[in-house]
N, C-alpha and C positions, 0 to 999 in steps of 0.2 A: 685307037684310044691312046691318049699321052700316060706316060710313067705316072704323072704325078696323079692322075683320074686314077688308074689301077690301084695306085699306093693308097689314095683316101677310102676306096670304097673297100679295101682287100683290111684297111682300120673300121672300117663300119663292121663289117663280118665282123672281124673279132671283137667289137664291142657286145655285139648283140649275142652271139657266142660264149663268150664267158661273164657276160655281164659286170664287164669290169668298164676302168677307164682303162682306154690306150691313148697312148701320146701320139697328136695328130702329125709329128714327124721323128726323127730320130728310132732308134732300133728298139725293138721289143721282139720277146722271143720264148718260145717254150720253157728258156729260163728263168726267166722274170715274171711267168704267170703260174702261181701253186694250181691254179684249177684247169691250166691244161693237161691231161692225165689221157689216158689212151679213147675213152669212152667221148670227152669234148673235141678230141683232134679228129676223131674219126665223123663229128656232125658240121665240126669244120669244114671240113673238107666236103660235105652235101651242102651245105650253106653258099660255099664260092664254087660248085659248080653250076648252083643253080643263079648264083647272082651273076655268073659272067658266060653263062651257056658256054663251057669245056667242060673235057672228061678228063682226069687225072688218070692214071694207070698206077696199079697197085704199086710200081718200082717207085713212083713219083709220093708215096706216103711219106716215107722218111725224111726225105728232101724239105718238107711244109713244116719247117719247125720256127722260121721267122718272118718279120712281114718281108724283111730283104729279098730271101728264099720265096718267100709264095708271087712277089709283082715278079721277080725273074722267072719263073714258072708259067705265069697265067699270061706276060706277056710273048715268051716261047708260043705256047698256044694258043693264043689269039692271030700270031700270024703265019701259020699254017694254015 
């Protein structure tokens, strides 16, 4: 799967996730969304493991704070 598939669909999660808009390129981030809070981060993160079949390990919570952060992540894991 290319960067840019993971990047759109890892902006779909978070759309549907915090039911906001995300900008379909450029950075967005735990700090630019008031409704990511501990309870959305953490359905987050069942949201993109079910949408890209991986398993995050609890170390890798922190890490998932932007979309930069989560395509670097989910594409680590996908090639393994």
């Amino acid at each position: 799967m290319r960067t840019e598939e993971i990047d759109a669909r890892v902006r779909d999660v978070l759309r549907l996730s915090f039911k906001t808009e995300v900008p379909s390129e450029g950075s967005f981030s735990r700090e630019d969304e008031p409704k990511w809070d501990s309870l959305k981060h953490v359905e987050m993160i069942f949201m993109l493991e079910d949408e890209f079949q991986v398993q995050f390990a609890e170390s890798d919570f922190a890490r998932l704070t932007s979309v930069a952060e989560i395509v670097a992540l989910v594409e680590s894991k996908l090639a393994t």
